[in-house]
VOPAGU-2260 file (C-alpha; in pm, 1 decimal, decimal comma):
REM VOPAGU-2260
SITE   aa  ch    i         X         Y         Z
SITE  UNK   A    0    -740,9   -2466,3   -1865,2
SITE  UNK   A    1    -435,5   -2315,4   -2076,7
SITE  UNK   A    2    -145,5   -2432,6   -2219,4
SITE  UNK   A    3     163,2   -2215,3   -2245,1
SITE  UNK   A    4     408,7   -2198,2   -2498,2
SITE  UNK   A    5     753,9   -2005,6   -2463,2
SITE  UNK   A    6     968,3   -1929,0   -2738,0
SITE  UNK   A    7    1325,0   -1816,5   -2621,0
SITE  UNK   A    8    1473,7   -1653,0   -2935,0
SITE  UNK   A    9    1772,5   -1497,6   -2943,5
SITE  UNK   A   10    1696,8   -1139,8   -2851,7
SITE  UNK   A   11    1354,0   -1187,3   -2796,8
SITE  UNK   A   12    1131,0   -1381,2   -2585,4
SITE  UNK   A   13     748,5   -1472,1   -2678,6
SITE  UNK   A   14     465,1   -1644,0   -2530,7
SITE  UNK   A   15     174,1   -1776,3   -2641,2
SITE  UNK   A   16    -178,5   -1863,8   -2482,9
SITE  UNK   A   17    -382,2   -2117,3   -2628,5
SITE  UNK   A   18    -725,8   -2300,6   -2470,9
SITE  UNK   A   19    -675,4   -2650,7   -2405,7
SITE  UNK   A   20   -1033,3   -2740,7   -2426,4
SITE  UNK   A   21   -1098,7   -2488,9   -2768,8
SITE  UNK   A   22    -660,7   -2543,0   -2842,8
SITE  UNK   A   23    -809,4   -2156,2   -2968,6
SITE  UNK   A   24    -521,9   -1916,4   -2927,0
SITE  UNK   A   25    -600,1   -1663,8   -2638,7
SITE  UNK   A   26    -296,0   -1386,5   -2686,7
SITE  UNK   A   27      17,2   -1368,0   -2721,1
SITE  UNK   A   28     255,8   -1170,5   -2458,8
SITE  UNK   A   29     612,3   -1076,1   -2581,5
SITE  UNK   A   30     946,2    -900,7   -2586,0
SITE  UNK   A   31    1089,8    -860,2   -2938,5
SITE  UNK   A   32    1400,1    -658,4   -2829,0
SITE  UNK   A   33    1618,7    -710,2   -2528,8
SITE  UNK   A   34    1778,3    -377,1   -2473,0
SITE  UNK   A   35    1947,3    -233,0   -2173,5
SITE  UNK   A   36    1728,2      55,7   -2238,9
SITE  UNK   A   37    1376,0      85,7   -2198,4
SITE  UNK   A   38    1193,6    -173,0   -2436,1
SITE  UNK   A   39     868,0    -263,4   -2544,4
SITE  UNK   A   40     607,9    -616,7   -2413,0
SITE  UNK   A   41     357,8    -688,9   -2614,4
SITE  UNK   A   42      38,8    -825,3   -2385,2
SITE  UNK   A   43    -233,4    -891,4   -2663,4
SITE  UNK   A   44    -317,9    -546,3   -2808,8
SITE  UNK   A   45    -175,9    -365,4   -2571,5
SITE  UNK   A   46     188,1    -256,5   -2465,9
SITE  UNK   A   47     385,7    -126,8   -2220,6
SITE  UNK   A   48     744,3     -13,6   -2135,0
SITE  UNK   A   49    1019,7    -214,9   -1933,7
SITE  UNK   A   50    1340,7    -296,8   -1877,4
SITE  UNK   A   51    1471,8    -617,8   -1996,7
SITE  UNK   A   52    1824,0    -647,5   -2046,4
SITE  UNK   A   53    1810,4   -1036,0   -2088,3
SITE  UNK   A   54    1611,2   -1379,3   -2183,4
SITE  UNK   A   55    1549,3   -1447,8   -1786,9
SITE  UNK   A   56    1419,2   -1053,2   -1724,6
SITE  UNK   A   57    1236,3   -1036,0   -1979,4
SITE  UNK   A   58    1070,0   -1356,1   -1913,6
SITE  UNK   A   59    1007,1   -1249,6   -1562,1
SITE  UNK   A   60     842,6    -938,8   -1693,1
SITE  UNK   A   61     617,9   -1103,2   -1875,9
SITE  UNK   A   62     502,5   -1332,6   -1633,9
SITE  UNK   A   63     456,4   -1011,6   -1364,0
SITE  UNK   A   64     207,0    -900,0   -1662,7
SITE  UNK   A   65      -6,4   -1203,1   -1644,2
SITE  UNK   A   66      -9,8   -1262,0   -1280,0
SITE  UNK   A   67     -73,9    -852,0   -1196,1
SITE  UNK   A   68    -407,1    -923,8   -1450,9
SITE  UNK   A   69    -607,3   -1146,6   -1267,5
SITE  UNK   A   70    -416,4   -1415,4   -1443,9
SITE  UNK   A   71    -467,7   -1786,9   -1225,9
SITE  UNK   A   72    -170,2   -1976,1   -1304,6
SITE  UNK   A   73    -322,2   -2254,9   -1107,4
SITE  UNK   A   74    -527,2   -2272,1   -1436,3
SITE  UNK   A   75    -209,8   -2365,1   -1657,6
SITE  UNK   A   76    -295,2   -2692,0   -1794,9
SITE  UNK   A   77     125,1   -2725,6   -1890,3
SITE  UNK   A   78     407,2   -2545,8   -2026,1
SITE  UNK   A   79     622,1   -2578,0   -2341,1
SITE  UNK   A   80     935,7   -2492,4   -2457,4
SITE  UNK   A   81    1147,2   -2392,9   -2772,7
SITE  UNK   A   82    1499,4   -2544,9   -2707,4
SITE  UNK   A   83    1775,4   -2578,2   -2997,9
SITE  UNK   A   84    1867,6   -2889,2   -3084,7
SITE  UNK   A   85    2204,7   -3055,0   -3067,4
SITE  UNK   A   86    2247,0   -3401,1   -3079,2
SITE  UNK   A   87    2011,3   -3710,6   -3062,2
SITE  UNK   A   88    2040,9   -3771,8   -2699,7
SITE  UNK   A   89    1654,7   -3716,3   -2716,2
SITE  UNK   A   90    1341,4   -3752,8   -2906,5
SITE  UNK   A   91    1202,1   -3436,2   -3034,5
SITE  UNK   A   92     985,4   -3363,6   -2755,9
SITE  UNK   A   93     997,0   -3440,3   -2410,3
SITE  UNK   A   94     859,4   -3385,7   -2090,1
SITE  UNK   A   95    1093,8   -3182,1   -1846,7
SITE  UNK   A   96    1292,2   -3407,0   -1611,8
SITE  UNK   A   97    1605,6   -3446,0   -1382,9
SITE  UNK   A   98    1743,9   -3559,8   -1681,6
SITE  UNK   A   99    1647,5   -3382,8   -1953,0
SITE  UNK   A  100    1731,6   -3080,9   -1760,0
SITE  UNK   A  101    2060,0   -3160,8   -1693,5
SITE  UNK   A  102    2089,3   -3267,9   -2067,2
SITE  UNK   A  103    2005,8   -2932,9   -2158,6
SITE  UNK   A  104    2270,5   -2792,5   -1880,6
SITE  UNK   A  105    2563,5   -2995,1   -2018,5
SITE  UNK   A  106    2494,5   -2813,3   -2372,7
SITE  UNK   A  107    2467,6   -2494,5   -2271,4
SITE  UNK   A  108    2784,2   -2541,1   -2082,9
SITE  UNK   A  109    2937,7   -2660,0   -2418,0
SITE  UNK   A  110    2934,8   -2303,9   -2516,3
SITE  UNK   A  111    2561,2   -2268,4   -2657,2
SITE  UNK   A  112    2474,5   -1915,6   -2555,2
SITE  UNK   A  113    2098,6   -1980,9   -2693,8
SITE  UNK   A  114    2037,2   -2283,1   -2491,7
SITE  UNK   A  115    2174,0   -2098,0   -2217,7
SITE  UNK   A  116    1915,3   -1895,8   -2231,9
SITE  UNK   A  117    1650,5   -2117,9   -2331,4
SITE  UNK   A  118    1775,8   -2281,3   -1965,6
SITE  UNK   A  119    1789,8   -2010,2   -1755,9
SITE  UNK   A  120    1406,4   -1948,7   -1901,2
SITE  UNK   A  121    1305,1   -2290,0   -1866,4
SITE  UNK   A  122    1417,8   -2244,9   -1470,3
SITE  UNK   A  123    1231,7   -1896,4   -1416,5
SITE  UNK   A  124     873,6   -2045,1   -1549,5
SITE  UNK   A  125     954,6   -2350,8   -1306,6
SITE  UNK   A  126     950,8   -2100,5   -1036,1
SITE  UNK   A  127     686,1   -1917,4   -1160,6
SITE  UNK   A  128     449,0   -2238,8   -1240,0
SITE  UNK   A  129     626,8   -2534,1   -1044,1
SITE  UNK   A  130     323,1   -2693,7   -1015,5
SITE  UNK   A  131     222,8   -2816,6   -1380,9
SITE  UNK   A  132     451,8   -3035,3   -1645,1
SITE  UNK   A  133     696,6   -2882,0   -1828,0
SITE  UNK   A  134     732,3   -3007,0   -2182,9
SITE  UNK   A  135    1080,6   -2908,7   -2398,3
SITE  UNK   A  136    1066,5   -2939,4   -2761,3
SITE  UNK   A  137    1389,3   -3008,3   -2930,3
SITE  UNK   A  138    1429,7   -2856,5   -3263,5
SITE  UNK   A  139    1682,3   -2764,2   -3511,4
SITE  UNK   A  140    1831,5   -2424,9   -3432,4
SITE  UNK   A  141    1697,9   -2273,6   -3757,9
SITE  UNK   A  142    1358,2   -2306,5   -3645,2
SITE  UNK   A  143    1311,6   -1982,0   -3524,7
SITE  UNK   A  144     965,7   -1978,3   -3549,0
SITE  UNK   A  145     730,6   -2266,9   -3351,8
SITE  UNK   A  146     467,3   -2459,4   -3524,4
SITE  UNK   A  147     237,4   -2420,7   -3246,7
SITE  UNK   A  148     -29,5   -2659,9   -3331,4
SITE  UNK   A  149     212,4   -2924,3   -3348,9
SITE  UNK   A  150     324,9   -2804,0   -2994,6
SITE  UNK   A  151     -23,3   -2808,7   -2938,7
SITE  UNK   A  152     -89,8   -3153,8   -3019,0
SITE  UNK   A  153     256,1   -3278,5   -2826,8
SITE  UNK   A  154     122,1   -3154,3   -2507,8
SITE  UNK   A  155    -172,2   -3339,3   -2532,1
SITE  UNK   A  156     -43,5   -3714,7   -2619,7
SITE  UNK   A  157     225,5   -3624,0   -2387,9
SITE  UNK   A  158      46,6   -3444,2   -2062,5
SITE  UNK   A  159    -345,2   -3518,5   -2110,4
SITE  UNK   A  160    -323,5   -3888,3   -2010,9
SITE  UNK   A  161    -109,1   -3781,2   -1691,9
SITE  UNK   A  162    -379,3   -3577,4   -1581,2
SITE  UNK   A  163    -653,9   -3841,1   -1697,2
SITE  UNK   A  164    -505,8   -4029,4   -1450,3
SITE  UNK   A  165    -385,6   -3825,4   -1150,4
SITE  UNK   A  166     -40,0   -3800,7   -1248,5
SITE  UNK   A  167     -38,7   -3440,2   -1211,9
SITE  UNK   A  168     147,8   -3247,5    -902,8
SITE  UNK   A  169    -194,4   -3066,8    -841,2
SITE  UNK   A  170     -72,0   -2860,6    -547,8
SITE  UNK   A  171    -102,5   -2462,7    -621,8
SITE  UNK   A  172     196,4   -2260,5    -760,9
SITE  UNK   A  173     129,5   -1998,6    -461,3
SITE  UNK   A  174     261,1   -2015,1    -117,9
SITE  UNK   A  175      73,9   -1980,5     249,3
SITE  UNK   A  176     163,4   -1722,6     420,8
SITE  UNK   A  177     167,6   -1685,8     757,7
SITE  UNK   A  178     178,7   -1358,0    1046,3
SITE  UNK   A  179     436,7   -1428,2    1359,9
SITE  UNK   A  180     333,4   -1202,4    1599,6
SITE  UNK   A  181     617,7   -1136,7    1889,3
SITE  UNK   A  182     695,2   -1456,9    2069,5
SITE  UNK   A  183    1020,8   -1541,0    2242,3
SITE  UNK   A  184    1193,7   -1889,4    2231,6
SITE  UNK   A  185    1399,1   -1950,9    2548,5
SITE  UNK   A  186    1659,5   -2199,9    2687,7
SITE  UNK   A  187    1642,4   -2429,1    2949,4
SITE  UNK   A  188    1815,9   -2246,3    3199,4
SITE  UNK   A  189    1614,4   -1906,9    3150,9
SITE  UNK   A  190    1297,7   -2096,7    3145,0
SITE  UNK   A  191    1389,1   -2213,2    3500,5
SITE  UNK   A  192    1480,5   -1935,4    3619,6
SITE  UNK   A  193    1155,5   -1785,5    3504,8
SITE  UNK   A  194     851,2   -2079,0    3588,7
SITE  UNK   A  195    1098,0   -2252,7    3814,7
SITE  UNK   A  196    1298,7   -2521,6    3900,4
SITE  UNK   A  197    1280,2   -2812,6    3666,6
SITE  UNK   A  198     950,3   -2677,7    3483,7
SITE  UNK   A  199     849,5   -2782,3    3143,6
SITE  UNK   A  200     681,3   -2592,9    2905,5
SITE  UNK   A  201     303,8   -2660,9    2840,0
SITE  UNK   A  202     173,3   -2746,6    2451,0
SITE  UNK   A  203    -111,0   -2519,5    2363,6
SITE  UNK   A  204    -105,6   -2607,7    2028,8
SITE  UNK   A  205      75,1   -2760,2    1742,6
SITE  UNK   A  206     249,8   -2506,4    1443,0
SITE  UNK   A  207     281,4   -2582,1    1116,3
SITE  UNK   A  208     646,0   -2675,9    1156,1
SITE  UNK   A  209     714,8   -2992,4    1213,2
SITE  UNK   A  210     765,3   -3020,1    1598,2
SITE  UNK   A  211     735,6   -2681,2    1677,3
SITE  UNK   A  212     438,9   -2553,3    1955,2
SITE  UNK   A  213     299,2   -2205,7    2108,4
SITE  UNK   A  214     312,5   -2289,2    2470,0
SITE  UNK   A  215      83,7   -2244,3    2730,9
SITE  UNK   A  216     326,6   -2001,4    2930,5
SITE  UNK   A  217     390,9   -1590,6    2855,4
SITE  UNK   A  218     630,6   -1381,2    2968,2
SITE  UNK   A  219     655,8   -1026,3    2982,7
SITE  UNK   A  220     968,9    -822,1    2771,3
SITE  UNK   A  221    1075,9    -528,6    2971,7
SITE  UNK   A  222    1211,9    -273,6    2756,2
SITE  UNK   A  223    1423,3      80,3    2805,7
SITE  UNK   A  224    1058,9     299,1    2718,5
SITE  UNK   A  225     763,6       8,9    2745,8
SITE  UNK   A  226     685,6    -356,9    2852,2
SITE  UNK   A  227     515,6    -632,8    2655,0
SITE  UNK   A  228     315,2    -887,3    2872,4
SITE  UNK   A  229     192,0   -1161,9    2811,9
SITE  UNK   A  230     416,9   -1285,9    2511,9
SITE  UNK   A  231     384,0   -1635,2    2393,7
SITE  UNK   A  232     705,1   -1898,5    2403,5
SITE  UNK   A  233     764,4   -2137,8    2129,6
SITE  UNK   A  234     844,7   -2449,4    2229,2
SITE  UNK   A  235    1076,4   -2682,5    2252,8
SITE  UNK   A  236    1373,2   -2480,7    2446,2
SITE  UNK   A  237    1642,4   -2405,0    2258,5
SITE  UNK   A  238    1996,1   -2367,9    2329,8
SITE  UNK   A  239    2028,1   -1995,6    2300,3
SITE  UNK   A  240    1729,8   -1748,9    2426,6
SITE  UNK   A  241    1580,1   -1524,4    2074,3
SITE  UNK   A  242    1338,2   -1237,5    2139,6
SITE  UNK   A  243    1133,1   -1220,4    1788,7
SITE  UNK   A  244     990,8    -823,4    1755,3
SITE  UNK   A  245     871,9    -618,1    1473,9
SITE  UNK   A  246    1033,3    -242,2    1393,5
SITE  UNK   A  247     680,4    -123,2    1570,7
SITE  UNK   A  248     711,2    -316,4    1919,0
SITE  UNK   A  249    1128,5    -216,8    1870,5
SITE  UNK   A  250    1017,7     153,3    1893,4
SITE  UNK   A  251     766,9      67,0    2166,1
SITE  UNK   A  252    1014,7    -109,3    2395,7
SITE  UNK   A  253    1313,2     141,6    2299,9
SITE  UNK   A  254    1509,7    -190,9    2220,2
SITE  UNK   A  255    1675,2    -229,1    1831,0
SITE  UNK   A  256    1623,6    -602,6    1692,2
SITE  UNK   A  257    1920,5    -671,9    1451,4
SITE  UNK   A  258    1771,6    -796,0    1117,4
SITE  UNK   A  259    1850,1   -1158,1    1117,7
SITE  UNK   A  260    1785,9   -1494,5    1033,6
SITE  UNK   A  261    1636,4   -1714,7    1281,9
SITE  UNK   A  262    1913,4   -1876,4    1508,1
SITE  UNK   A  263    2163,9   -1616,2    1418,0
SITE  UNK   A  264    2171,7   -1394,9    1768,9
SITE  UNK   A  265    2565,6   -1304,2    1825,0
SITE  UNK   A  266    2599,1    -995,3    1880,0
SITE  UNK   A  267    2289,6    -843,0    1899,2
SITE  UNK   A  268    2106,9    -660,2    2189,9
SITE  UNK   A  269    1983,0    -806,4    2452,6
SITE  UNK   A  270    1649,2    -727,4    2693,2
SITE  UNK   A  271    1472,5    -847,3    3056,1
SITE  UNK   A  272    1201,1   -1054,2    3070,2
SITE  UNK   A  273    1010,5   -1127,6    3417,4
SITE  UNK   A  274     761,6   -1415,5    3466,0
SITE  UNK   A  275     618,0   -1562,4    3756,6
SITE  UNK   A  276     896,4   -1720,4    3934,8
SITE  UNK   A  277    1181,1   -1453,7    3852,8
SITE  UNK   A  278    1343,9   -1236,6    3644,6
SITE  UNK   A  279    1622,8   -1247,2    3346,7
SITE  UNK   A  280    1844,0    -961,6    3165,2
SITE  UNK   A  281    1952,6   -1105,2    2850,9
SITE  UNK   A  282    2266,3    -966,4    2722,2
SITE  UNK   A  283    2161,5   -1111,9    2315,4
SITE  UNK   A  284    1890,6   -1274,3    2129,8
SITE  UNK   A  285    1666,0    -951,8    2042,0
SITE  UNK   A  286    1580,8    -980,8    1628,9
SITE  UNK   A  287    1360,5    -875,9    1402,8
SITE  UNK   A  288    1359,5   -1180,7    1152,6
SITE  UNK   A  289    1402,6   -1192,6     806,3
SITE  UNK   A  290    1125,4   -1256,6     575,2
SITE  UNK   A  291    1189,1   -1606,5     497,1
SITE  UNK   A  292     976,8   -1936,2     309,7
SITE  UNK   A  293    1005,9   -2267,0     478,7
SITE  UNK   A  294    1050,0   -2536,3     233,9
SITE  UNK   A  295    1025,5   -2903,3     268,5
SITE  UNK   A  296    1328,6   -3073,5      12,1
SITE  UNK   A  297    1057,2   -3169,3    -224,4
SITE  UNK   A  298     906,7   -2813,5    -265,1
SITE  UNK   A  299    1250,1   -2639,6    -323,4
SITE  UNK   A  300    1311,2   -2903,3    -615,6
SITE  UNK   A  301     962,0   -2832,8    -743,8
SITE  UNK   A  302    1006,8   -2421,0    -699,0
SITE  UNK   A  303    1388,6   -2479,6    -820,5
SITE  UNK   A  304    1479,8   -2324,7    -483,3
SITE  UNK   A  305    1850,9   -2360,8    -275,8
SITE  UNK   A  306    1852,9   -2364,1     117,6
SITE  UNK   A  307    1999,2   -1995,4     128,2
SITE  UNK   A  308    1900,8   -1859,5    -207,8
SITE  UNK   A  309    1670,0   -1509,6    -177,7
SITE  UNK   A  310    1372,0   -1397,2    -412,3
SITE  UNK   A  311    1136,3   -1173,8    -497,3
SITE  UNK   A  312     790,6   -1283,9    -373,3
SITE  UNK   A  313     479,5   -1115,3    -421,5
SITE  UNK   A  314     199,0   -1070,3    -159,0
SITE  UNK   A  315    -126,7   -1021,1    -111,0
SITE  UNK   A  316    -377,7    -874,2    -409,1
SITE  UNK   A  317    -570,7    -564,2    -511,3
SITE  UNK   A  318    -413,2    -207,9    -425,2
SITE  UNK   A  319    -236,2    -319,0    -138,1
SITE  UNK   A  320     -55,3    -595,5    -332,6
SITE  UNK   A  321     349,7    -550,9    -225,4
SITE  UNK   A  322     683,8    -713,0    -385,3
SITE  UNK   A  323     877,3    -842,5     -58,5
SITE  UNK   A  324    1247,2    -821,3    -173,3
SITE  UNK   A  325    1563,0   -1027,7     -57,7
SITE  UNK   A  326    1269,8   -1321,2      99,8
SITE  UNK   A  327    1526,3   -1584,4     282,4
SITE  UNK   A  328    1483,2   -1986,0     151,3
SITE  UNK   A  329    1506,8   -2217,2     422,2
SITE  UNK   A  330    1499,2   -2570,9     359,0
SITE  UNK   A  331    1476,4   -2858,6     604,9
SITE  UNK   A  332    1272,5   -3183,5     545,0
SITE  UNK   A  333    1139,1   -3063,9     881,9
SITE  UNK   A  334     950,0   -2835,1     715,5
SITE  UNK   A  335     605,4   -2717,2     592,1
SITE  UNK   A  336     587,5   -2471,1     294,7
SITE  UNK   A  337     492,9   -2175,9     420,8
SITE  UNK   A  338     617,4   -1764,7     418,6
SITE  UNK   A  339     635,1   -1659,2     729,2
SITE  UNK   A  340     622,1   -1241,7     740,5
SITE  UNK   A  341     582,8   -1035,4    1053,1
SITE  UNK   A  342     264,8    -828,9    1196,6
SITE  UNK   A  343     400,1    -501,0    1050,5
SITE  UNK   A  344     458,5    -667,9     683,6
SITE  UNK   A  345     139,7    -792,5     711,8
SITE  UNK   A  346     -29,7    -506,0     779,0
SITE  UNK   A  347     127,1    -257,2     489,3
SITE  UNK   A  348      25,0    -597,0     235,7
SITE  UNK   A  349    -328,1    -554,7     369,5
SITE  UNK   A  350    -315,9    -917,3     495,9
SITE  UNK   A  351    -643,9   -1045,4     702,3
SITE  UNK   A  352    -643,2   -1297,4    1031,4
SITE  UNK   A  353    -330,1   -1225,8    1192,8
SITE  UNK   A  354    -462,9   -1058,6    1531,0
SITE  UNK   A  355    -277,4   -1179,1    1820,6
SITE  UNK   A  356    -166,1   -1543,5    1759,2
SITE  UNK   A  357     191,9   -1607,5    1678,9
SITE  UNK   A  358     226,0   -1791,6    1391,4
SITE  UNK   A  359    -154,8   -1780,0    1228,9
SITE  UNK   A  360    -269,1   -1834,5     833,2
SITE  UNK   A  361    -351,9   -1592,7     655,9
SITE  UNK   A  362    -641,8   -1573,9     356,3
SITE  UNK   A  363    -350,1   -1480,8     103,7
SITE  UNK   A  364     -64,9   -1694,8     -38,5
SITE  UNK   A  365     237,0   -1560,8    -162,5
SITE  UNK   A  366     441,0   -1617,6    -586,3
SITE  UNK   A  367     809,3   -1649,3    -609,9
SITE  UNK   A  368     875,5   -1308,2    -889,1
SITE  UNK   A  369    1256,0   -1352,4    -896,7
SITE  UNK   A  370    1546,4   -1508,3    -784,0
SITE  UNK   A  371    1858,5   -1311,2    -637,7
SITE  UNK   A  372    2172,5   -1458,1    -534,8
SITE  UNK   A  373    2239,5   -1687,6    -213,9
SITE  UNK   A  374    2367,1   -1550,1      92,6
């Protein structure tokens, strides 16, 4: 296990590994100089050059550095952090809550650029390790430089008893992932008008959203160039028909899918689908869907995540790792945490069991890099 100390300076932003069973340092892993321009991180005895025009950046940087190493930050044992002092609202050190946090928020809103940063870091290493306790240590703002054995020894009287007694939010920092394979979900009326009068769909099997089901029943997508058969419907029926392709089936058919969220279908193209009471021409509901994480309320507040808010999310591992940009948040307390990617995404990540099911888990789990800005 490892602790984790962060140091937030003012240009700079440093952190340090120690053993919690040895409390030996490990390395250290660092920015000294925020610059616009190409800078300088520190990982142990080695060093490399990025960008890092600010605390949170930088910060991000370095924890890209640990995690592209082999670096399991399931094995974080807790986190600390350097935060100016202000006032005596608090002790000295404390462990990370709703209301510490928003202590620290109402301070840097006061006009405290350093806190400000030492916020906006405290927020990117709960994304990055949401999973393990957080401890802030309150000290003067001439303390530049930590006394880390006394951070050392905080983290233990403050975190090892929690975990002594299964305090601990134990669930991994990484995601699920799962492959959606084409699939259509269909109203009422089309459903009818395809199976029959009055029909009801058929539960093959439960998904991992709550409520959702692949059905029994197929139907076949007719397209301009090509036809699809035998393609799955998710139950229940919806209101409004959606026809869920990848860019590679698009081609196949000769049909474009609009990149969209799921739900949103105005204005997009439509398609025919037979099955084996009938036949329908859409005029809408072909998409190819955004990239997106479904988030139960809890798991947003533990990944710091807003219903709406994109990230950066890496995938997979080894030389077909990939960074999936502009990933969708949804969050619903119907839902499951899991990423939900399509069969061509999951092929250029190098991602194994996604064969023909529609929604199917993978071996891999996903890591929240960055967030971006909300729709």
């Amino acid at each position: 296990m490892i602790i984790l100390l962060i140091n937030t300076g003012r240009s700079s932003v440093n952190v340090a590994l120690y053993s919690y069973d040895s409390l030996e340092r490990i390395f250290d892993v660092g920015i000294k100089q925020l610059s616009n321009q190409a800078t300088t991180l520190r990982f142990g005895a080695n060093s490399i050059s990025v960008m890092a025009p600010d605390h949170a950046s930088a910060l991000s940087k370095i924890f890209d550095t640990l995690f592209s190493r082999s670096f399991d930050p399931n094995e974080i044992f807790a986190v600390g952090h350097r935060v100016p002092r202000i006032n005596e609202f608090v002790e000295r050190t404390a462990l990370l809550s709703d209301e510490i946090e928003a202590h620290i928020e109402s301070t840097a809103s006061a006009g405290s650029a350093e806190i400000s940063n030492c916020l906006k870091n405290i927020r990117v290493a709960k994304r990055n390790l949401p999973s393990c306790p957080h401890v802030v240590f309150f000290v003067p703002p001439s303390e530049t430089d930590l006394d880390y054995e006394e951070m050392i020894e905080e983290v233990n009287l403050l975190v090892g008893s929690m975990h002594e007694n299964g305090l601990v939010n134990s669930r991994p920092s990484t995601i699920p992932v799962a492959v959606s394979a084409r699939h259509v979900h269909l109203s009422q009326e089309t459903l009818q008008t395809l199976y029959g009068e009055n029909y009801m769909l058929t539960p093959e099997h439960e998904l991992s959203q709550l409520g959702q089901f692949a059905a029994r029943e197929t139907v076949t997508i007719i397209g301009p160039r090509n036809q699809f058969e035998q393609v799955r419907i998710i139950g229940p029926t919806r209101a409004n028909n959606q026809i869920e392709i990848s860019r590679s089936d698009e081609y196949y058919l000769g049909v474009h899918g609009h990149l969209r969220a799921s739900g949103d279908t105005a204005n997009t193209n439509g398609v025919k689908l037979a099955g084996p009471s009938g036949c329908v021409t859409l005029t809408n509901g072909v998409i190819c869907a955004l990239r997106h994480i479904h988030m139960h309320p809890d798991d947003a507040k533990r990944f710091a995540m807003n219903d709406g808010d994109l990230v950066d999310v890496v995938v997979g591992d080894g030389r077909r790792q990939l960074t999936f940009n502009s990933v969708l948040i949804r969050v619903n307390k119907a839902y499951t945490l899991e990423m939900h990617i399509d069969t061509d995404e999951a092929n250029a990540a190098g991602l194994n069991e996604h064969d023909i099911a529609i929604l199917k888990s993978t071996l891999s789990s996903a890591r929240i890099t960055a967030i971006c800005k909300p729709i």
